[in-house]
ROPAKE-269769 format. One line per 8 residues: number of its first residue (from 1); their letters; for each residue x, y, z of N, C-alpha, C, O, CB. Coordinates in Angstrom, 1 decimal, decimal comma. Last residue first. Glycine has a CB too. Layout:
! residues N
NUM) a) X/Y/Z/X/Y/Z/X/Y/Z/X/Y/Z/X/Y/Z; ...;
//
This chain:
! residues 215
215) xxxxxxxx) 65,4/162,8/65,5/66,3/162,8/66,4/65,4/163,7/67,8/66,0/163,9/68,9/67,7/163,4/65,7; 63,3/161,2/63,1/63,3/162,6/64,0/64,8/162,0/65,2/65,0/160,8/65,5/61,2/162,9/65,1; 63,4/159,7/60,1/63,3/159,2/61,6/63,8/160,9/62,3/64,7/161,5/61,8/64,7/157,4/62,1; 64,6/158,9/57,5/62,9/160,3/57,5/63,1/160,0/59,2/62,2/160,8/59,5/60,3/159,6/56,5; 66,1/157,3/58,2/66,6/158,3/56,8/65,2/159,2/57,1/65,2/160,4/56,6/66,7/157,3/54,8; 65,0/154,6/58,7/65,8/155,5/59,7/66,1/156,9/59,6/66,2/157,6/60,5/66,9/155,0/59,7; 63,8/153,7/56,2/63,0/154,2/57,1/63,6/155,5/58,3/63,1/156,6/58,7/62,6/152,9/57,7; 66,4/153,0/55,0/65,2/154,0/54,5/64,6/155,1/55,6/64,7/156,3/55,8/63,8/153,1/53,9;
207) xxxxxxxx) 67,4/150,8/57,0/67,8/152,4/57,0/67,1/153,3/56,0/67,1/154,5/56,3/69,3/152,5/56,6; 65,1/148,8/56,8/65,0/149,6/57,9/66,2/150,8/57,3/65,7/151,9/57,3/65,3/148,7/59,5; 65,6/148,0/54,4/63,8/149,0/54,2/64,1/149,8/55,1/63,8/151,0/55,0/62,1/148,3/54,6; 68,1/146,7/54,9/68,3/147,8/53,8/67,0/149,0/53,9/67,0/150,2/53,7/68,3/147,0/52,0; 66,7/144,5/55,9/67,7/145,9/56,6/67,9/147,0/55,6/67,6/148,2/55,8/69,6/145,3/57,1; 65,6/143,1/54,4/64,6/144,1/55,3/65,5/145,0/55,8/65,2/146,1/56,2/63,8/143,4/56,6; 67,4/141,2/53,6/67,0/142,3/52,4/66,0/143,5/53,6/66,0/144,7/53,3/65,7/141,3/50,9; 68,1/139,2/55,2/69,2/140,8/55,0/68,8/141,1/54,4/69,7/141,8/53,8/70,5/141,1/54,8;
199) xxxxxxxx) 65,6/138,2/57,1/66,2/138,1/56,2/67,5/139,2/56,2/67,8/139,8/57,2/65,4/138,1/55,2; 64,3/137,0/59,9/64,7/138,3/59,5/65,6/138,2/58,8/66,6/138,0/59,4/65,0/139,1/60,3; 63,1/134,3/61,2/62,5/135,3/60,0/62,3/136,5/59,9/61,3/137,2/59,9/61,4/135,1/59,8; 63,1/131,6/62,2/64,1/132,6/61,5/63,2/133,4/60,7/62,7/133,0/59,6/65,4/131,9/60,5; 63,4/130,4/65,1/62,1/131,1/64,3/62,7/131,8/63,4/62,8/132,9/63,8/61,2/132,1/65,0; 64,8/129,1/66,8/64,2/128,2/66,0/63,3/129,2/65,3/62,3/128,7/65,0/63,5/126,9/66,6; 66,5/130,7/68,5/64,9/129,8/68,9/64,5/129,5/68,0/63,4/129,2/68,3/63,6/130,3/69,4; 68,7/131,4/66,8/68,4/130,7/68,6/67,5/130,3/69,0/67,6/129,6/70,0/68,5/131,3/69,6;
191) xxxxxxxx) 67,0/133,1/65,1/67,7/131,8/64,7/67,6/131,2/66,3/66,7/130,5/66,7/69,6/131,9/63,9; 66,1/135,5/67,0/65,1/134,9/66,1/65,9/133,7/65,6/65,1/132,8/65,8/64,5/135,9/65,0; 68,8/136,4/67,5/68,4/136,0/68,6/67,0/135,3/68,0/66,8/134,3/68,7/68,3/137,2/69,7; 69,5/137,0/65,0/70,6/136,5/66,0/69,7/136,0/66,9/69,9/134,8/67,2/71,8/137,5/66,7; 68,2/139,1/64,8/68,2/138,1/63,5/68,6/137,0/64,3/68,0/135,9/64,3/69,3/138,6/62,0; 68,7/140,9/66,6/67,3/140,5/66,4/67,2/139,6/65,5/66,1/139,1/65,3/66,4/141,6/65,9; 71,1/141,5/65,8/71,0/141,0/67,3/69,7/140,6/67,4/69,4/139,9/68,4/71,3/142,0/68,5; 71,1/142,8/63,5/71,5/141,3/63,6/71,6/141,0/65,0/72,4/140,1/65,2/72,9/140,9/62,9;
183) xxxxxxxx) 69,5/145,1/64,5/69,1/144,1/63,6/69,6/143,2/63,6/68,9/142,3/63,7/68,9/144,3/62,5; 71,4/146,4/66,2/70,3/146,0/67,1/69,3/144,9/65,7/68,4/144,1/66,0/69,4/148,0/68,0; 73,7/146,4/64,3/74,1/145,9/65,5/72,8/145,8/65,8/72,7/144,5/66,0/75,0/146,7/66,4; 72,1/148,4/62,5/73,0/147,1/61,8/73,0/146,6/63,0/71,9/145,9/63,0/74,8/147,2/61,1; 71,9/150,8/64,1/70,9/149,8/63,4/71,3/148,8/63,3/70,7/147,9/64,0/70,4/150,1/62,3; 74,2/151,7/64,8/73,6/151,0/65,9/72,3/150,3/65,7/71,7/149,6/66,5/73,5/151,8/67,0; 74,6/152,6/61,9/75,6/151,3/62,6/75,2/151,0/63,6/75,7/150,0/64,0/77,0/151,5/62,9; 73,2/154,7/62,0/73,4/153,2/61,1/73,6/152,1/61,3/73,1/151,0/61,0/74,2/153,1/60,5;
175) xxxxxxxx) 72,0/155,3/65,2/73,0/155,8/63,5/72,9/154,4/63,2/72,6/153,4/63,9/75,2/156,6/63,4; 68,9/156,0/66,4/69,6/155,6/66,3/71,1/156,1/64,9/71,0/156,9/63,9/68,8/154,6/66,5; 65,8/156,8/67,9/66,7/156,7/66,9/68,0/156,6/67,2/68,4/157,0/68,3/66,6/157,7/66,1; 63,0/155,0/68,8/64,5/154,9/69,3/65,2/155,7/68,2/65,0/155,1/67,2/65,2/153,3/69,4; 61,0/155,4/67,3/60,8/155,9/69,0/62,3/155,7/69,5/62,6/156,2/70,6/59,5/154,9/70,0; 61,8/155,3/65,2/60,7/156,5/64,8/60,4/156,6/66,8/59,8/157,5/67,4/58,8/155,7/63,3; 62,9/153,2/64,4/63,9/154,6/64,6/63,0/155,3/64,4/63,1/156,1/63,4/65,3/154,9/63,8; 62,3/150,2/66,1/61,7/151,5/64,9/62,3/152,7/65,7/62,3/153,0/66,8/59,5/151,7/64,6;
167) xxxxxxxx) 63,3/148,3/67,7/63,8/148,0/66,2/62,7/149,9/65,7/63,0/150,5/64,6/63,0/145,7/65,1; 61,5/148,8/69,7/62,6/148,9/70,4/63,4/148,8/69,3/64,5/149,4/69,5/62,9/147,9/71,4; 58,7/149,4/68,4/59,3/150,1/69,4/60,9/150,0/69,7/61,6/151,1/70,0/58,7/149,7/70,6; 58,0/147,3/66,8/57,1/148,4/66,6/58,1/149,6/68,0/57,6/150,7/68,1/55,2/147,7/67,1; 60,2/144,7/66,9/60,2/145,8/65,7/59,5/146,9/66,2/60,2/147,9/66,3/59,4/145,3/64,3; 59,6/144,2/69,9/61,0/144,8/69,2/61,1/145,1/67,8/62,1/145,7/67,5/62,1/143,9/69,4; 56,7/143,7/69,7/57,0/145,3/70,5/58,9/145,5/70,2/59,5/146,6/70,2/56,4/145,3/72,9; 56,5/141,7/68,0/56,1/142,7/68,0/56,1/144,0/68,6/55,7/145,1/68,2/55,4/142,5/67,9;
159) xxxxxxxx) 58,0/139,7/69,7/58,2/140,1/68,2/57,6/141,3/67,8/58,4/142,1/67,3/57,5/139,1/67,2; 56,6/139,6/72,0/58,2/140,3/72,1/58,2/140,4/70,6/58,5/141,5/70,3/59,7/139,4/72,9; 54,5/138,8/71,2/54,2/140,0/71,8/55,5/140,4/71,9/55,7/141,7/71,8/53,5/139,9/73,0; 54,9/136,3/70,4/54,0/136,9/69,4/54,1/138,2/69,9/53,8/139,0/69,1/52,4/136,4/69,2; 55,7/135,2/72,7/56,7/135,2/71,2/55,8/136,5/70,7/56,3/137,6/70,7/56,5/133,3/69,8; 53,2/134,5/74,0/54,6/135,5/75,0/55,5/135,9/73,2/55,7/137,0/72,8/56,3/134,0/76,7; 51,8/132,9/72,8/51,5/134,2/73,2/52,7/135,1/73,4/53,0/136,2/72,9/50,6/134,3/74,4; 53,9/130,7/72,4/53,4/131,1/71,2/52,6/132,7/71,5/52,8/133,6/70,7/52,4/130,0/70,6;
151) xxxxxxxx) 56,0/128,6/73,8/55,2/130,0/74,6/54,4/131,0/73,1/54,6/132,2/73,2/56,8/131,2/75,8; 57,1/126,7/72,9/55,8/126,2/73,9/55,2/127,6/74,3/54,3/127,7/75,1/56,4/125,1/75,4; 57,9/126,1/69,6/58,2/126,8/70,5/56,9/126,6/71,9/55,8/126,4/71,5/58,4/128,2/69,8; 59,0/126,1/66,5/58,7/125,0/67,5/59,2/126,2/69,3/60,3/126,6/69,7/59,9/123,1/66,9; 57,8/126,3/63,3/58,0/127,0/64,4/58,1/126,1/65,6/57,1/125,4/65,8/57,1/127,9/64,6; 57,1/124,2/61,6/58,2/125,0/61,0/58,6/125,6/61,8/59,8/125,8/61,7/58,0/125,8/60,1; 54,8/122,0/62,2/55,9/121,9/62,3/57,0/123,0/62,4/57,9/122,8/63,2/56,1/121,2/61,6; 52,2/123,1/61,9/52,8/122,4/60,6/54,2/122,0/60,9/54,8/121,7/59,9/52,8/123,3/59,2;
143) xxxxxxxx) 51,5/124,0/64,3/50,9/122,4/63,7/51,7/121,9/62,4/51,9/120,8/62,0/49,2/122,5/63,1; 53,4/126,1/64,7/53,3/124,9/65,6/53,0/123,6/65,1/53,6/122,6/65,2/52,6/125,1/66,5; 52,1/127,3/62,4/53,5/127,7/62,4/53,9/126,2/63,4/54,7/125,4/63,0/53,7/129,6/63,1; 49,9/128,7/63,8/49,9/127,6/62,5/51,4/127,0/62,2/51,4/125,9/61,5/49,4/128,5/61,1; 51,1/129,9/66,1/50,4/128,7/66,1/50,5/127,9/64,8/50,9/126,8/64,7/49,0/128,9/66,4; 52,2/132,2/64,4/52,7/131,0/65,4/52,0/129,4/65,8/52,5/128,3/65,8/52,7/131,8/66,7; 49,9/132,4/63,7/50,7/132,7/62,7/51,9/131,9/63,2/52,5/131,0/62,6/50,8/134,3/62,4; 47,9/133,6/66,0/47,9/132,8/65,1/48,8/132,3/64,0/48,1/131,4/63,4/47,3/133,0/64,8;
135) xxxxxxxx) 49,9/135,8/66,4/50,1/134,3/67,6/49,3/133,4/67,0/49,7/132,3/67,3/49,6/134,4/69,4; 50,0/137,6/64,9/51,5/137,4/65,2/51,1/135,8/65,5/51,7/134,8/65,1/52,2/138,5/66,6; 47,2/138,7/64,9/48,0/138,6/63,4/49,2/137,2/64,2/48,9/136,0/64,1/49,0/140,7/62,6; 45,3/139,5/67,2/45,2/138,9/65,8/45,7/138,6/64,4/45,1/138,4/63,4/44,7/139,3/65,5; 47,7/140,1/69,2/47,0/138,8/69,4/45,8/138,1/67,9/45,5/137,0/67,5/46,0/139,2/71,0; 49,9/141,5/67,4/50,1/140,3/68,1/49,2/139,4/68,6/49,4/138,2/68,5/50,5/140,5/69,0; 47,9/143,8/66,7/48,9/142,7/66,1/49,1/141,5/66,0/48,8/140,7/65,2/49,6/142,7/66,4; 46,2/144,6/68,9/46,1/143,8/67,6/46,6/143,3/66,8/46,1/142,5/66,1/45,7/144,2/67,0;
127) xxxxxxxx) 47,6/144,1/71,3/46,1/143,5/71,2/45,5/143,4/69,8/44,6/142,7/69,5/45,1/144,3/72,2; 50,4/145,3/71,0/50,1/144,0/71,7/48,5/143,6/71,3/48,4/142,5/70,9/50,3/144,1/73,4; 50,0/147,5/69,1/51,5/146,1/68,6/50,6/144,9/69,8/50,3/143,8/69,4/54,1/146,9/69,4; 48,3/149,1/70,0/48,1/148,1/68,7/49,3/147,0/68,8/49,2/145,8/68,5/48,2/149,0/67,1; 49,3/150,2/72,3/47,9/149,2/72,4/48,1/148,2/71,5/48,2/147,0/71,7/46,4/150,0/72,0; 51,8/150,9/71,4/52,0/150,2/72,0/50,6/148,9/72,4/50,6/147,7/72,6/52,6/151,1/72,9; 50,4/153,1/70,3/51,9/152,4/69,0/51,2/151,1/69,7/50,5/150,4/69,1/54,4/152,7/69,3; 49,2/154,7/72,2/48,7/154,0/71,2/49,5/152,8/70,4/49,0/151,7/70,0/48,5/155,0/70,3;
119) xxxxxxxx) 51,6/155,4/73,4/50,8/154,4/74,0/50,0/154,0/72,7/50,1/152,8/72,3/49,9/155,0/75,2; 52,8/157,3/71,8/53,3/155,7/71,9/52,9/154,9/72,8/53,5/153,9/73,2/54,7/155,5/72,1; 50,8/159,1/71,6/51,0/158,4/70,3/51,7/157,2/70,5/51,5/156,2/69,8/51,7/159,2/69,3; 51,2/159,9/74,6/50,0/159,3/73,7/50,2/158,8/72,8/49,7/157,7/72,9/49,2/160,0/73,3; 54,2/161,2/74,2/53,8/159,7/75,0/52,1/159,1/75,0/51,8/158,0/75,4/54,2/159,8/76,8; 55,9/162,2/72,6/54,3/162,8/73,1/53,7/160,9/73,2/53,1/160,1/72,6/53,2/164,0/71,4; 58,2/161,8/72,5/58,1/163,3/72,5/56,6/163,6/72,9/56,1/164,6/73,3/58,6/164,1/70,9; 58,2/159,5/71,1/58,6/159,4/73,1/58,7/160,5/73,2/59,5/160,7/74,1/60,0/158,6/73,8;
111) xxxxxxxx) 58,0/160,3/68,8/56,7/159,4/69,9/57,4/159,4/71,0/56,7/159,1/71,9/56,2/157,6/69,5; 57,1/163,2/67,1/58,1/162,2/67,1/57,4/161,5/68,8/56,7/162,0/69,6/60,0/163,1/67,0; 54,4/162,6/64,9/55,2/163,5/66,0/56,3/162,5/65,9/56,4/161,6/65,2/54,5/163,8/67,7; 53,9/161,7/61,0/54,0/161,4/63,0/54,8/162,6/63,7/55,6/163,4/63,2/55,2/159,7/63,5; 55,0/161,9/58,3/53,5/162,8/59,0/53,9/162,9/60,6/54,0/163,9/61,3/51,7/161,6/58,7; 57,3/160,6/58,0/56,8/162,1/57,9/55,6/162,8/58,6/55,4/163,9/59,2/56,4/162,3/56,6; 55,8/158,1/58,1/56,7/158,5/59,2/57,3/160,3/59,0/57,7/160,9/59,9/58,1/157,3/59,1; 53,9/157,6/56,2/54,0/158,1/57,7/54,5/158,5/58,4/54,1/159,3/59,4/53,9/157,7/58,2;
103) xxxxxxxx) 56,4/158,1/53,8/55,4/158,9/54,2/54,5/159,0/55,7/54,3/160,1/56,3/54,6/158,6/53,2; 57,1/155,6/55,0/58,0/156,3/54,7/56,8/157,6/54,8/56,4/158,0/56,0/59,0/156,0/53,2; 55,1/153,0/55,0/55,5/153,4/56,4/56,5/155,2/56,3/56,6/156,0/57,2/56,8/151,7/57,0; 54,4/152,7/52,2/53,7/154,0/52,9/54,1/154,5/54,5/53,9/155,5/55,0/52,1/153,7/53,0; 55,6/150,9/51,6/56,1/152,2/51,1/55,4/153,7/52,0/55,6/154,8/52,2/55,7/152,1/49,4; 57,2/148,1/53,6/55,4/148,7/52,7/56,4/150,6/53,1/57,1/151,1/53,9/52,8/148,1/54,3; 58,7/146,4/55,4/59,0/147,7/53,2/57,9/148,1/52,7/57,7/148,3/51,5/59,7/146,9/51,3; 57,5/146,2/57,4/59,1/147,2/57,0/59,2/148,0/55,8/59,5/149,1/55,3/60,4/146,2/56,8;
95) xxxxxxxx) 55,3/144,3/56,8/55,6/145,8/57,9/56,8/146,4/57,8/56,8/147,5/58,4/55,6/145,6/59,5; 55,8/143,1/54,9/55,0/144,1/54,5/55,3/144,9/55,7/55,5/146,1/55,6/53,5/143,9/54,2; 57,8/141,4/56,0/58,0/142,2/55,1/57,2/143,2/54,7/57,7/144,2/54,2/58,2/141,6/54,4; 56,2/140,0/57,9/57,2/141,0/58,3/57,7/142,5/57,0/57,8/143,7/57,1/58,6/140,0/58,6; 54,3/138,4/56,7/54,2/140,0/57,3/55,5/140,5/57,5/55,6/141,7/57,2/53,4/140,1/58,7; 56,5/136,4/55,7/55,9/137,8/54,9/55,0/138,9/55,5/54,9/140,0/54,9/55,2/137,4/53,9; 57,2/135,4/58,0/58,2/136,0/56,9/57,7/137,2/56,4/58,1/138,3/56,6/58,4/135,3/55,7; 54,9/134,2/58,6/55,3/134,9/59,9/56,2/136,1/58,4/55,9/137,2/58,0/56,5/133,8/61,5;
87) xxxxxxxx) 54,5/132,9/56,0/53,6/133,6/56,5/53,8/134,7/57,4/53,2/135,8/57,2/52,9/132,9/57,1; 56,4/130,6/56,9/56,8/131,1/55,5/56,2/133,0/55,8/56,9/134,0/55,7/55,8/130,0/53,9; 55,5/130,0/59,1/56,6/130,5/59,6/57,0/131,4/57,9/57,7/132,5/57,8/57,8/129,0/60,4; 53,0/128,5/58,2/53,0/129,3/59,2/53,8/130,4/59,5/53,4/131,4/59,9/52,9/128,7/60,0; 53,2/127,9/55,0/53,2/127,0/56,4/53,5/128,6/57,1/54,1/129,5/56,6/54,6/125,3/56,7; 51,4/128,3/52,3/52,1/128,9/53,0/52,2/128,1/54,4/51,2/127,6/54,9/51,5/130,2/53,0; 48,6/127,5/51,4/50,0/126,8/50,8/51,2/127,2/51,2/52,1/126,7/50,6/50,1/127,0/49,4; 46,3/130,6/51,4/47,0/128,9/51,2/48,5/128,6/51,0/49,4/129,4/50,6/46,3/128,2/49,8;
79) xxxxxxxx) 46,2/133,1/53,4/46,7/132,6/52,5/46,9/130,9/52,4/47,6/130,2/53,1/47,7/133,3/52,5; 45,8/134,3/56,0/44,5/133,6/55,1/45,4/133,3/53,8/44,5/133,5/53,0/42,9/134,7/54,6; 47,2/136,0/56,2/46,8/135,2/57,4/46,0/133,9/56,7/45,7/132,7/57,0/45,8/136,3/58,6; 47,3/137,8/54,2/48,4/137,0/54,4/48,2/135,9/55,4/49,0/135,0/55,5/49,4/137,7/54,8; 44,7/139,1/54,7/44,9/138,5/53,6/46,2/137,3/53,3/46,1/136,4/52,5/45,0/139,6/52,8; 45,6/140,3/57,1/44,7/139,2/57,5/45,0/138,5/56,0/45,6/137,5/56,1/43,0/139,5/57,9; 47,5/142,9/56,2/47,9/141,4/56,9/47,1/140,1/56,8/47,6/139,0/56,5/48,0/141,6/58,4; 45,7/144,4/55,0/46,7/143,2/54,2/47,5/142,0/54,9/48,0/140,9/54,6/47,9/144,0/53,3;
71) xxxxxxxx) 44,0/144,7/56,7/43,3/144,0/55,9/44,6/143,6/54,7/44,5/142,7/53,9/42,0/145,0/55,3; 45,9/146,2/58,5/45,0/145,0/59,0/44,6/144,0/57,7/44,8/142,8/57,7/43,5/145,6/59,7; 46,3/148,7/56,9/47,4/147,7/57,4/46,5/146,4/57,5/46,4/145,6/56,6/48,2/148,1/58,8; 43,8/149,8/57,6/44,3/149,6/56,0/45,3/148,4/56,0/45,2/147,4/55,3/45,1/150,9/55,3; 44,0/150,1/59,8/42,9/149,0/59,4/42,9/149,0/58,3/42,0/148,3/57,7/41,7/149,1/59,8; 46,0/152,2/60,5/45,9/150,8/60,6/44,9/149,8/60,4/45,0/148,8/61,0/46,2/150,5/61,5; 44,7/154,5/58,9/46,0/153,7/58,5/46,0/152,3/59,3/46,2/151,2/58,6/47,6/154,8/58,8; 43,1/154,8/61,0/42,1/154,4/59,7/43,4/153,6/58,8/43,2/152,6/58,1/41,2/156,0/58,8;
63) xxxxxxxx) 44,7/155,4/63,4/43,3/154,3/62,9/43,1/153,6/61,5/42,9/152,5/61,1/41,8/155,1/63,0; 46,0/158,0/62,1/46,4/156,4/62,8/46,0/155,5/62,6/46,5/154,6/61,9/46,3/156,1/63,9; 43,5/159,2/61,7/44,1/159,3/60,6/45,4/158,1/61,1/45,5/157,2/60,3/44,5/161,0/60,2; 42,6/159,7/64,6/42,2/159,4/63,9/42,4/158,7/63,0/41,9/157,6/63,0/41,9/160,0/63,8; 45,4/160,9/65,1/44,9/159,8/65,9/43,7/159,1/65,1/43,7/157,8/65,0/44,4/160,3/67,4; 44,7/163,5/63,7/46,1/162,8/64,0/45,8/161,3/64,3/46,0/160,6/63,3/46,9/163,6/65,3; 42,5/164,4/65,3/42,5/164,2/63,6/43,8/163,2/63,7/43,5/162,0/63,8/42,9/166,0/62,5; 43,5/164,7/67,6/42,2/163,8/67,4/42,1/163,4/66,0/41,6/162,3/65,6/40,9/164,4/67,9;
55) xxxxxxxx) 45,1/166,8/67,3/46,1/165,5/68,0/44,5/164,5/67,8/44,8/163,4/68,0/46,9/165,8/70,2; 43,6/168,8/66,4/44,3/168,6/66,1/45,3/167,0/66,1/45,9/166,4/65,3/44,5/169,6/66,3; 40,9/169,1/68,6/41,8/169,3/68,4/42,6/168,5/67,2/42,2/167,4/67,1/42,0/169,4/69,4; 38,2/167,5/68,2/38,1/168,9/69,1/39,6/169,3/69,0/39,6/170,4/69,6/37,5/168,9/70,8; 36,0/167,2/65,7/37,7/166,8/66,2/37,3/167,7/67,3/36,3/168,4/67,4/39,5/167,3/65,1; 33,5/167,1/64,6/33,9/165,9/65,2/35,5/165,8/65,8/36,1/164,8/66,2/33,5/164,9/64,1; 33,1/169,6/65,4/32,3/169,5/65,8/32,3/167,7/65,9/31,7/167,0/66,6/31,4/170,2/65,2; 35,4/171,1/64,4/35,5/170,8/65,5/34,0/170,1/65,8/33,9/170,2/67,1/35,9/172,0/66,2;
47) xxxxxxxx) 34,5/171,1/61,8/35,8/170,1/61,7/35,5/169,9/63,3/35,3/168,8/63,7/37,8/170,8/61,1; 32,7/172,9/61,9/31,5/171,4/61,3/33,6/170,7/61,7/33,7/169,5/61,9/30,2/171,3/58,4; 33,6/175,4/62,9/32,8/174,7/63,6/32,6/173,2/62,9/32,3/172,3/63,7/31,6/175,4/63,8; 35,3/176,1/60,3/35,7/175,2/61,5/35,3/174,6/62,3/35,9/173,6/62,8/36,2/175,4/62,1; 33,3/174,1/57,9/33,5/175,5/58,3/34,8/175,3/59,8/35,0/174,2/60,2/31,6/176,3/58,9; 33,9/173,8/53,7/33,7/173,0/55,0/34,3/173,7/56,0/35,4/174,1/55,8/34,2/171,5/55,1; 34,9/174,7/51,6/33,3/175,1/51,8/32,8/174,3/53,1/31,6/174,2/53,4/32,4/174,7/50,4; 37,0/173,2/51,3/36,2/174,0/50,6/34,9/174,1/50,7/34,0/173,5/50,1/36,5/173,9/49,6;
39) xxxxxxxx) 39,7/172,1/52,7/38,2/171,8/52,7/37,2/172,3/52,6/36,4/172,2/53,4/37,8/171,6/53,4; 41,9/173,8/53,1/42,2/172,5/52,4/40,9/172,0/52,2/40,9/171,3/51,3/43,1/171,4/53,2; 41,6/175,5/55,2/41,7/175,8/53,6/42,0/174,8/53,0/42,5/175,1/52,0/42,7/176,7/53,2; 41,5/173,7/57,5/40,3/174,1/56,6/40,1/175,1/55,7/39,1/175,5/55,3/39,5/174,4/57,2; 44,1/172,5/57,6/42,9/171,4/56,9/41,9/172,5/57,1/40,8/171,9/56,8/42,4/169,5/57,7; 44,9/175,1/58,5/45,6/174,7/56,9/44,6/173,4/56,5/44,3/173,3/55,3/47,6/174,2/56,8; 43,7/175,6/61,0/43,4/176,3/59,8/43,9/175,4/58,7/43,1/174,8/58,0/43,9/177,7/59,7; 45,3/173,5/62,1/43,9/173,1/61,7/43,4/174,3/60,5/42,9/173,9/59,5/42,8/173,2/63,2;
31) xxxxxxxx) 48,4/173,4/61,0/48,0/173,5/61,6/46,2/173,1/61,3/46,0/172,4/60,3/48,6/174,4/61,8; 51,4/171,6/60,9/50,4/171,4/59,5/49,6/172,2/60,8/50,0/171,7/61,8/49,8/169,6/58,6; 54,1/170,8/61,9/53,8/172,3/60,8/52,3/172,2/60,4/52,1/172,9/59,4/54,9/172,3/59,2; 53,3/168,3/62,8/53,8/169,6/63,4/53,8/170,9/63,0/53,4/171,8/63,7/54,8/169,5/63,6; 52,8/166,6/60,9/52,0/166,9/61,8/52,3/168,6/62,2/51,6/169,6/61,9/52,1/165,9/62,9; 54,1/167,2/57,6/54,5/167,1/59,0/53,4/167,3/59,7/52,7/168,2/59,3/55,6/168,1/59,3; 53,5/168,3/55,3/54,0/169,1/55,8/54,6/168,5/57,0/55,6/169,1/57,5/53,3/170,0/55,8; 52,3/165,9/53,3/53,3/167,0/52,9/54,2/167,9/53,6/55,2/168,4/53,1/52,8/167,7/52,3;
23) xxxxxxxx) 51,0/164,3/55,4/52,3/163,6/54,6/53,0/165,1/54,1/54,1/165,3/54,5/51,7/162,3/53,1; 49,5/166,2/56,3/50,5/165,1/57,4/51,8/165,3/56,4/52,9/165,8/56,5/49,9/163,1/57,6; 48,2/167,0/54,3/48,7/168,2/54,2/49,6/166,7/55,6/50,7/166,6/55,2/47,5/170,1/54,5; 47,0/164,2/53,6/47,3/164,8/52,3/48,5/165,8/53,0/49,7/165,6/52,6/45,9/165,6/51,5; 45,2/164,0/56,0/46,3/162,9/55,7/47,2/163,3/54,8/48,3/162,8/55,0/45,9/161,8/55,2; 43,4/165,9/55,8/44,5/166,5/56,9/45,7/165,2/56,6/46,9/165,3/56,9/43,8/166,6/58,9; 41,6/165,2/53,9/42,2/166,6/54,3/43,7/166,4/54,7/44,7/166,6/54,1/41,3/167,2/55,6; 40,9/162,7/55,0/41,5/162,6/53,9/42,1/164,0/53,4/43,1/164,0/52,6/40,5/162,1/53,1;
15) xxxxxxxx) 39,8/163,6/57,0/40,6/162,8/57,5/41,4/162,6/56,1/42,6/162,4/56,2/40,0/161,6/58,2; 37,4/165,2/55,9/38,5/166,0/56,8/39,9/164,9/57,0/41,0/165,4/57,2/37,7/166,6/58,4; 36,1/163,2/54,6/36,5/164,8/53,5/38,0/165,1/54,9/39,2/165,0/54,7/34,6/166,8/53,4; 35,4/161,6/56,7/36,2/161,1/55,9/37,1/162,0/54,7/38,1/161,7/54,1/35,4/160,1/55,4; 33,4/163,3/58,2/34,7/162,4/58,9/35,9/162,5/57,4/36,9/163,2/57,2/34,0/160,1/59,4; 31,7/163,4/56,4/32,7/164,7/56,9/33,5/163,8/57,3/34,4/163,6/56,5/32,4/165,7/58,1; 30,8/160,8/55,9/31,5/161,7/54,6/32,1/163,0/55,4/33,0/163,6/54,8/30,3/162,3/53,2; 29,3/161,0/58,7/31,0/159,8/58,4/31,1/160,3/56,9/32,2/159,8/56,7/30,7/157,5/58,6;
7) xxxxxxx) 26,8/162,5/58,3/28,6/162,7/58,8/29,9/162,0/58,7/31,1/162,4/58,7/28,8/162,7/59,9; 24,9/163,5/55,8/26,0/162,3/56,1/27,3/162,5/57,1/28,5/162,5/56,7/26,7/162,0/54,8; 23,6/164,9/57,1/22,7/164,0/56,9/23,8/162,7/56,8/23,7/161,6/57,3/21,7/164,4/55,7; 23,1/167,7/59,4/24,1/166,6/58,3/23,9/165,3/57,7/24,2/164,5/58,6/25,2/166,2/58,9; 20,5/169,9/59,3/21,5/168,8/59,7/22,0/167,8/59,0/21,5/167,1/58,1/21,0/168,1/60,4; 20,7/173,4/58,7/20,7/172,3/58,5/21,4/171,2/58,9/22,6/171,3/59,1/20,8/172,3/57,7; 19,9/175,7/61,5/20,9/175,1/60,6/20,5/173,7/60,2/20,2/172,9/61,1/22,3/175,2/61,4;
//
């Protein structure tokens, strides 16, 4: 048998496969046959030969969504003329109302239903988030004045695991109204330290979001 000469173009036919049939069908409904009628002329052996199951495509297809994420955060990280805390603002915003969280959140298991996917949640919110997005962002946030706080690691990591877990109705769900109440207790408690940066336009992204969220 011929050898592959390009595999990372398999990688990327099958991950771009199975992202298409996520978003349309649901992890759950979408099985491996259906990404290999979806991949014409690509066999099951050559999918299993870099997945070995289904939950690896999945995980995969995680990855690659967050290093899509990555590269618009850092762009915000790197922005001029922005003081630190303006900066903190606007990630936020891309992590709530970026459009594609809605279609992910279609695709996903539901996560305290398969406690791999919320270990993963949980790697990224602390070691990449937080330590390459959140606590620089704090820091800058320190020199220019706008944030004033002496624990800038510890901040950067509760910010990020109470939106990515304890604020996302994709591992808590929740009704409406115990949204409203756990967002202005997060708005409420971000003013009390001097860090304000949860507007009332982001609540409106979070019941969207709540609106595709698995019970």
């Amino acid at each position: 048998m011929a050898r592959n000469k390009y595999p990372e173009l398999t990688v990327e036919r099958i991950l771009d496969a199975a992202t298409e049939l996520f978003f349309e069908k649901g992890y759950e409904n979408t099985t491996i046959q259906d990404i290999i009628d979806a991949l014409d002329g690509l066999s099951k052996g050559a999918i299993y030969h870099h997945f070995k199951s289904k939950e690896e495509i999945i995980i995969a297809v995680t990855e690659r969504m967050n290093r899509q994420m990555d590269d618009q955060l850092f762009e915000i990280k790197n922005q001029r003329g922005l003081t630190g805390l303006e900066k903190l603002r606007k990630f936020l915003i891309l992590a709530i109302e970026n459009p594609k969280q809605q279609e992910f959140a279609k695709a996903m298991p539901n996560l305290l239903k398969n406690p791999k996917f919320l270990a993963l949640q949980l790697k990224s919110s602390i070691y990449d988030i937080a330590v390459k997005v959140i606590e620089p962002l704090i820091r800058e946030g320190i020199e220019d004045g706008t944030i004033k706080t002496d624990y800038p690691k510890e901040l950067s990591q509760t910010i990020i695991l109470l939106i990515n877990i304890w604020l996302n109705p994709f591992v808590f769900y929740c009704t409406e109204e115990e949204l409203n109440r756990k967002y202005l207790f997060l708005q409420s408690l971000m003013e009390g330290i001097n860090v304000p940066i949860f507007g009332d336009e982001n609540l409106a992204h979070l019941k969207q979001l709540r609106n595709f969220s698995k019970e």
